[in-house]
Biopython code that builds the backbone (N, CA, C, O; Angstrom):
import numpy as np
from Bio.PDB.StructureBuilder import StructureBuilder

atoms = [
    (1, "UNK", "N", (11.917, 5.607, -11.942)),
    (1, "UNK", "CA", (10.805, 5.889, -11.052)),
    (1, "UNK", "C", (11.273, 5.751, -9.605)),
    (1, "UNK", "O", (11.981, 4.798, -9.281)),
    (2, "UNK", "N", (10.918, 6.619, -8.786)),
    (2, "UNK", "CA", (11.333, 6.963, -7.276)),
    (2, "UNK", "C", (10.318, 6.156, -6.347)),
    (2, "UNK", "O", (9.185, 6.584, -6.127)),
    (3, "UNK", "N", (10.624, 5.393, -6.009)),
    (3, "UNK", "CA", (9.945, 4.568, -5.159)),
    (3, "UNK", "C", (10.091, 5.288, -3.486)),
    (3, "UNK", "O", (11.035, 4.989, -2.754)),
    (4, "UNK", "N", (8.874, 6.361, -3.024)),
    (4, "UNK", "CA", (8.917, 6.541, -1.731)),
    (4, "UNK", "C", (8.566, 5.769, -0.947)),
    (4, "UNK", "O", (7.341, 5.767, -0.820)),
    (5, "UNK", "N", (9.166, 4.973, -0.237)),
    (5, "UNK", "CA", (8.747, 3.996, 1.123)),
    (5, "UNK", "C", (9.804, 4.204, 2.157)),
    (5, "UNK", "O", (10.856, 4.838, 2.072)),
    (6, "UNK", "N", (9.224, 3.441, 3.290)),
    (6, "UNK", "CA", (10.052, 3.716, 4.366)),
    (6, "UNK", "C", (9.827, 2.521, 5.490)),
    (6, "UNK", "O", (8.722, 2.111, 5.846)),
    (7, "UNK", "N", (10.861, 2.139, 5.879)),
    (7, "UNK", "CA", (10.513, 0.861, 7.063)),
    (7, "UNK", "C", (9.759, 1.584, 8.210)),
    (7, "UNK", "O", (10.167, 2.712, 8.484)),
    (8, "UNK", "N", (8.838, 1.148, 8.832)),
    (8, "UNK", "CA", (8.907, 1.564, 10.535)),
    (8, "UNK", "C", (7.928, 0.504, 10.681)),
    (8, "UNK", "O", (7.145, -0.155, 9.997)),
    (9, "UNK", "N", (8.484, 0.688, 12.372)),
    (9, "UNK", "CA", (8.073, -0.685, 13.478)),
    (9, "UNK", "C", (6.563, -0.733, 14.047)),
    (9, "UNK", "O", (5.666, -0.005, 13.622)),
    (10, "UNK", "N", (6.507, -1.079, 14.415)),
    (10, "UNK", "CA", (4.825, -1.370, 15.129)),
    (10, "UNK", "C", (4.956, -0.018, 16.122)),
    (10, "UNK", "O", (4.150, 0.907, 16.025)),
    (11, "UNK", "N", (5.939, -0.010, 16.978)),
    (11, "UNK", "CA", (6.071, 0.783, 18.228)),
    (11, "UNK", "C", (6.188, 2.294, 17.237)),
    (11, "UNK", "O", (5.268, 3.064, 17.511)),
    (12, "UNK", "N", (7.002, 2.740, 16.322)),
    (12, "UNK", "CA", (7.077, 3.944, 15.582)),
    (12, "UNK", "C", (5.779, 4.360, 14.982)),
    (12, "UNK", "O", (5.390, 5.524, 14.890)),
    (13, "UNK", "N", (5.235, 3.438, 14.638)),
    (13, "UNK", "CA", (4.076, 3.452, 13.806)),
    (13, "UNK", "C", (3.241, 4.119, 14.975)),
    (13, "UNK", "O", (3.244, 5.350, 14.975)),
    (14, "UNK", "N", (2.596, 3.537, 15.875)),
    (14, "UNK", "CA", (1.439, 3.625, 17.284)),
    (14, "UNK", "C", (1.960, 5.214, 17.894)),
    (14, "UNK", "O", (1.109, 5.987, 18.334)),
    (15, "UNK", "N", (3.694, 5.659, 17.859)),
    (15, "UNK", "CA", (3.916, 6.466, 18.493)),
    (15, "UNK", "C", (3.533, 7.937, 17.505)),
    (15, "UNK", "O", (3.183, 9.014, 17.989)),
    (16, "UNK", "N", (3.738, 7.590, 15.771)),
    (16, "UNK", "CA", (3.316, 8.904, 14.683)),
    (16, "UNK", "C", (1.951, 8.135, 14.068)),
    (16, "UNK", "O", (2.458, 7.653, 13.055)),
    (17, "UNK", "N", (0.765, 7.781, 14.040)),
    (17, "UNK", "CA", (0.350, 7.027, 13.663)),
    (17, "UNK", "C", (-0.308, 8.356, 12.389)),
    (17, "UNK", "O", (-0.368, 8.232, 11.166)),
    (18, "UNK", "N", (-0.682, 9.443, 13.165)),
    (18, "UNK", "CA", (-1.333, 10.636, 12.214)),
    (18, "UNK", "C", (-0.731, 11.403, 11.277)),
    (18, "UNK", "O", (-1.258, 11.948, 10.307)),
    (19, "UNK", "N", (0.858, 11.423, 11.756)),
    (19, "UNK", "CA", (1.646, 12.128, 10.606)),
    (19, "UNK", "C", (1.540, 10.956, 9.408)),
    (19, "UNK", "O", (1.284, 11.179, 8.225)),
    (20, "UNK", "N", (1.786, 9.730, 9.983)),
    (20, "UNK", "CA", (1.905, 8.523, 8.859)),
    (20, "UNK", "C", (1.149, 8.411, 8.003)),
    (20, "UNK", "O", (1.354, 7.857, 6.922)),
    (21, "UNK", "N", (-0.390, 9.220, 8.585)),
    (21, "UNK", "CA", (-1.852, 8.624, 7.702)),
    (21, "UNK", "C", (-1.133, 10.004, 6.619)),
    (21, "UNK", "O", (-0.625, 9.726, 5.533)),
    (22, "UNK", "N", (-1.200, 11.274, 7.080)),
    (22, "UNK", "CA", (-1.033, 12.235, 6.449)),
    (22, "UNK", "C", (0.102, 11.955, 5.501)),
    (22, "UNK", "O", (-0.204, 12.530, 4.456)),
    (23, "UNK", "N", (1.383, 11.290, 5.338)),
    (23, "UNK", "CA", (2.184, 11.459, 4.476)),
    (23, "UNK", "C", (1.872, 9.645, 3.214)),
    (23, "UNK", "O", (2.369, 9.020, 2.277)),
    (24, "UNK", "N", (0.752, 9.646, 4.149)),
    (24, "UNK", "CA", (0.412, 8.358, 2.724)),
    (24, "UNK", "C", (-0.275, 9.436, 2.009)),
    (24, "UNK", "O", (0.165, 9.794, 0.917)),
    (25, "UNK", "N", (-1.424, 10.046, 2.574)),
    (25, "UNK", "CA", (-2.206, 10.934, 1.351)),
    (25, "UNK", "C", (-1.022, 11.345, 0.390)),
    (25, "UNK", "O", (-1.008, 10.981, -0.786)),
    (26, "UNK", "N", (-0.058, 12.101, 0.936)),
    (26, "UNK", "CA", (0.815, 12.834, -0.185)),
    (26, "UNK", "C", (1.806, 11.612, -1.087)),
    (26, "UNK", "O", (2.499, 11.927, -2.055)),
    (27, "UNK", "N", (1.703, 10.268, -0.570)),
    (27, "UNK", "CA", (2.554, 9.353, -1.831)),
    (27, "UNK", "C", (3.318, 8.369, -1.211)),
    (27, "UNK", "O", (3.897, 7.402, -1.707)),
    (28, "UNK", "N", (3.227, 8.812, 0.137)),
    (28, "UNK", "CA", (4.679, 7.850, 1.170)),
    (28, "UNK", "C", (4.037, 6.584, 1.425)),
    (28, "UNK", "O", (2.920, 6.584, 1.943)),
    (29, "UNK", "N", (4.796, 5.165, 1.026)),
    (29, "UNK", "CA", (4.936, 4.004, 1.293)),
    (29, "UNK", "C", (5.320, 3.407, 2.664)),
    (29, "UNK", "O", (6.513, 3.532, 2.943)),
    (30, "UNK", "N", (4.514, 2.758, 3.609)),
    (30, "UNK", "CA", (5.240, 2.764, 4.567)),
    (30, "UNK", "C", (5.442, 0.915, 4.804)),
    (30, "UNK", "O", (4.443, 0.199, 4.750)),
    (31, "UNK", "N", (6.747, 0.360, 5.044)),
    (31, "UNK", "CA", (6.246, -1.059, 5.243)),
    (31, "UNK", "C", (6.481, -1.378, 6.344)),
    (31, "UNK", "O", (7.612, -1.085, 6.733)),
    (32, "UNK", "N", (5.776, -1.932, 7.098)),
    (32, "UNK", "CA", (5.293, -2.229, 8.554)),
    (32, "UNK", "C", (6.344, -3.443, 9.381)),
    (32, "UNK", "O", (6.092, -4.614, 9.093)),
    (33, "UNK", "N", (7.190, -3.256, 10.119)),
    (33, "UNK", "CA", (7.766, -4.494, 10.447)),
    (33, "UNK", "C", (7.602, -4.660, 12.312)),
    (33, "UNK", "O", (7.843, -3.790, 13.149)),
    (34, "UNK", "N", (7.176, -5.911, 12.513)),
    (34, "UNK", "CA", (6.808, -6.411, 13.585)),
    (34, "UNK", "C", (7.850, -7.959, 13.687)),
    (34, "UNK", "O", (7.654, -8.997, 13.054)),
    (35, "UNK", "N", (9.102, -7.644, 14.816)),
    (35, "UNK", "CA", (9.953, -8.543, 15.367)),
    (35, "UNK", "C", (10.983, -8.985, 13.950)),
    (35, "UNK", "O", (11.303, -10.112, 13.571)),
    (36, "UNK", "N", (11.413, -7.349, 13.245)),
    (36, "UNK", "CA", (12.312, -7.317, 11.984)),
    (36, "UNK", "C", (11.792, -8.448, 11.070)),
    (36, "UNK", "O", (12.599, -9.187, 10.505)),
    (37, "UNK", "N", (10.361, -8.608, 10.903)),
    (37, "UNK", "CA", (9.730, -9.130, 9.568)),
    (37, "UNK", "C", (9.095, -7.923, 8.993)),
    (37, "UNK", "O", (9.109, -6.939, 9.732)),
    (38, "UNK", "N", (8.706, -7.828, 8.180)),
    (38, "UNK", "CA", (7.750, -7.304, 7.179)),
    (38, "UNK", "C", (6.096, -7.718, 7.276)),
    (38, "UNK", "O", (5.902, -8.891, 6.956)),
    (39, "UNK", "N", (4.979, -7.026, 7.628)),
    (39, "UNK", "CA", (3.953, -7.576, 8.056)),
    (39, "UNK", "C", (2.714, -6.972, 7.405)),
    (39, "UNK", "O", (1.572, -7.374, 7.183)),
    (40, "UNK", "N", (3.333, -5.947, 7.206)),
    (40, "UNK", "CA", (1.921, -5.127, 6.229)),
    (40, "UNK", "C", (2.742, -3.699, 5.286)),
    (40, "UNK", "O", (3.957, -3.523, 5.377)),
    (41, "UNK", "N", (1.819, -2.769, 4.400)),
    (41, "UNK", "CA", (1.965, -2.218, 3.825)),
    (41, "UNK", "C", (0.986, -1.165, 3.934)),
    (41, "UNK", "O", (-0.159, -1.420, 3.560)),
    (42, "UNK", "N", (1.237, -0.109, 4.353)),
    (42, "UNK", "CA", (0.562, 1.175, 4.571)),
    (42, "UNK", "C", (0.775, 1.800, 3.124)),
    (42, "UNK", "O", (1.845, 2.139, 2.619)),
    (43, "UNK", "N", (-0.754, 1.884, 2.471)),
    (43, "UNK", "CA", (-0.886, 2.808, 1.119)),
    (43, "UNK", "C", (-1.624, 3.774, 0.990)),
    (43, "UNK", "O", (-2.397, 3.500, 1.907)),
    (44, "UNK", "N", (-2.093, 4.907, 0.482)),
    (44, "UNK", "CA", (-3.100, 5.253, -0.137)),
    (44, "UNK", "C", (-3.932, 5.198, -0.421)),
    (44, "UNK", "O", (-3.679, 4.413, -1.335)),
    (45, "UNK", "N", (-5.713, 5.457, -0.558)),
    (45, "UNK", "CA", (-6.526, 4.690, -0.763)),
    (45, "UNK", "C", (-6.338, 4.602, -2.542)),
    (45, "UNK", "O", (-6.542, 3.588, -3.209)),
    (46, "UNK", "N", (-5.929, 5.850, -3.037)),
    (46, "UNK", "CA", (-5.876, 5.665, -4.134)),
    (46, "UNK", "C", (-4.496, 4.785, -5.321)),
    (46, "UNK", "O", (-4.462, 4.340, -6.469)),
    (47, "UNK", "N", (-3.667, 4.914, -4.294)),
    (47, "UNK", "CA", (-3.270, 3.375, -4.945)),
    (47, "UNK", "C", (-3.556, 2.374, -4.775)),
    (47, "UNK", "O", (-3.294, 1.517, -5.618)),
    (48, "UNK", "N", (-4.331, 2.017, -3.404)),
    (48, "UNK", "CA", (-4.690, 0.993, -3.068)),
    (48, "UNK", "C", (-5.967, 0.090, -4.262)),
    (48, "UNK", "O", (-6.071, -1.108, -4.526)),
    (49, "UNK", "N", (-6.751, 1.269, -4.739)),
    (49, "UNK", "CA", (-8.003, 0.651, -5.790)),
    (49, "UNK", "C", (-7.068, 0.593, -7.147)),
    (49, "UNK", "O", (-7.481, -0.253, -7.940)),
    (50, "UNK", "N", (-5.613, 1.483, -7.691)),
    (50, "UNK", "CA", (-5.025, 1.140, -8.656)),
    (50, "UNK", "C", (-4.389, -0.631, -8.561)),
    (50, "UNK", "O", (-4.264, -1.449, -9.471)),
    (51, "UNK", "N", (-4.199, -0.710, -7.640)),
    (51, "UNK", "CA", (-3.401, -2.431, -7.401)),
    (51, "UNK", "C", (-4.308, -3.291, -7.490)),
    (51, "UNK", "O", (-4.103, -4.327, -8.122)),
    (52, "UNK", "N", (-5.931, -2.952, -6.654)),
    (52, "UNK", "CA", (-6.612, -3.785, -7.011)),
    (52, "UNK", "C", (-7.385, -4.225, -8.354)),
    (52, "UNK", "O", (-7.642, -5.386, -8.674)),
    (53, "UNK", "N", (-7.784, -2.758, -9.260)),
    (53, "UNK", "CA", (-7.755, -2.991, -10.513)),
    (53, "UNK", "C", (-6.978, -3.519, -11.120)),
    (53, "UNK", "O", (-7.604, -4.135, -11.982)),
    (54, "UNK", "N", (-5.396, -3.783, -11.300)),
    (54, "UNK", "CA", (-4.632, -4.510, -11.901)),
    (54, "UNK", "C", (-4.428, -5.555, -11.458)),
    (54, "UNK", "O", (-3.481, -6.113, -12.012)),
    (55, "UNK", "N", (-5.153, -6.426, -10.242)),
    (55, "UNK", "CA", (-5.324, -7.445, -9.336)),
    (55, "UNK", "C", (-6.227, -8.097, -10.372)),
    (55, "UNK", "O", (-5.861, -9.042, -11.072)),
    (56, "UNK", "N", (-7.230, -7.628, -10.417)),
    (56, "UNK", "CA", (-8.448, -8.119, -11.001)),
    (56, "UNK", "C", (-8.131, -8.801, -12.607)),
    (56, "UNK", "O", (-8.209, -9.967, -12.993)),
    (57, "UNK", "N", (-7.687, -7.351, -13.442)),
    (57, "UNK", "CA", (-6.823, -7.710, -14.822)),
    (57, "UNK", "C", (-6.043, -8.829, -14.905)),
    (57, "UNK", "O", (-6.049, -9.509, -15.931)),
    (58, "UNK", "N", (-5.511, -9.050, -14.152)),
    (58, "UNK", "CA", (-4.399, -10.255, -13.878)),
    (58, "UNK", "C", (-4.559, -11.089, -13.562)),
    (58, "UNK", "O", (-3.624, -11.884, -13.469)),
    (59, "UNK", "N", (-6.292, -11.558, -13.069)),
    (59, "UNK", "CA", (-7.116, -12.747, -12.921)),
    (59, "UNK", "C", (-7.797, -12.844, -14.050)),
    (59, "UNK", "O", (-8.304, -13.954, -14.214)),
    (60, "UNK", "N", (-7.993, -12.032, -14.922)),
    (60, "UNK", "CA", (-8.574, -12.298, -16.215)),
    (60, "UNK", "C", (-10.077, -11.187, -16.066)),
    (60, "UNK", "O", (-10.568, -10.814, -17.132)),
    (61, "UNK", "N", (-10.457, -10.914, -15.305)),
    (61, "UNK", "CA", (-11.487, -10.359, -14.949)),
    (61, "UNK", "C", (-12.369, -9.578, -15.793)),
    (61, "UNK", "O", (-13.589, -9.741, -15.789)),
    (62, "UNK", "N", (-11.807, -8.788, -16.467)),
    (62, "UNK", "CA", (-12.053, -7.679, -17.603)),
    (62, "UNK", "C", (-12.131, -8.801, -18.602)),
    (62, "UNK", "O", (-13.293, -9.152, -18.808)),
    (63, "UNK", "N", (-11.367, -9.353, -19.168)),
    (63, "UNK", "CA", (-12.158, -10.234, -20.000)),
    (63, "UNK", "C", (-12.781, -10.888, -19.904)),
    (63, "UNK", "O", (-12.704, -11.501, -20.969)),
    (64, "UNK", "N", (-13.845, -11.550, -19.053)),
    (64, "UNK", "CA", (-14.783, -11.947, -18.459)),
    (64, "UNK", "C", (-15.543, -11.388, -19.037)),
    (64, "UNK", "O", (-15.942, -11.875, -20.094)),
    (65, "UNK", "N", (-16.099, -10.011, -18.530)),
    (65, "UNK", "CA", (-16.683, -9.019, -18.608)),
    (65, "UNK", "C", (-16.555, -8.608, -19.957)),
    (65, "UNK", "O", (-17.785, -8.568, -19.930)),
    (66, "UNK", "N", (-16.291, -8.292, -21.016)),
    (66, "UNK", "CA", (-15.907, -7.451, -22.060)),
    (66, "UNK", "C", (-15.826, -8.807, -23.403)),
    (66, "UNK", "O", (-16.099, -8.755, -24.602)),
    (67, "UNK", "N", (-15.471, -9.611, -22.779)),
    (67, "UNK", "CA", (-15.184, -10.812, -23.907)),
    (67, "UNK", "C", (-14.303, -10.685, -24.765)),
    (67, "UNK", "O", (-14.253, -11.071, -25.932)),
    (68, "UNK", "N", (-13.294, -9.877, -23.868)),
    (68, "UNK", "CA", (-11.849, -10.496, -25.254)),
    (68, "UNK", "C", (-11.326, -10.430, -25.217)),
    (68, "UNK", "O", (-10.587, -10.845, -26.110)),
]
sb = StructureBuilder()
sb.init_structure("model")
sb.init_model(0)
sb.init_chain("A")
sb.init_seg("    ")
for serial, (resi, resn, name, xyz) in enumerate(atoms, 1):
    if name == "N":
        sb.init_residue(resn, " ", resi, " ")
    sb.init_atom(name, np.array(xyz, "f"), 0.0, 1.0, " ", f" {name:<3s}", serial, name[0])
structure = sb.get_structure()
């Protein structure tokens, strides 16, 4: 599996901020670094609700709900 991501900086980010939104729709990972840390993660909305559904699963959640 091809993992698309890509580093860029606070300053890269502010300077493409619209191409960036546009190439998350199509799949692109972007991880955010501010003073060469890592600070956030630019996703998709629709991976974004896949992570949180398996967020939830992984707290037990669904079985909560479902009982089993």
């Amino acid at each position: 599996m091809k993992i698309d991501e890509e580093f860029i900086t606070t300053s890269e980010l502010q300077a493409c901020i619209s191409e960036a939104i546009k190439k998350t729709e199509l799949g692109r990972k972007y991880v955010v670094m501010r003073y060469s840390k890592p600070v956030c993660v630019l996703i998709n909305f629709d991976d974004y609700r896949k992570m949180s559904r398996m967020a939830k699963l992984a707290r037990g959640g669904a079985c909560r709900v479902c009982n089993l």
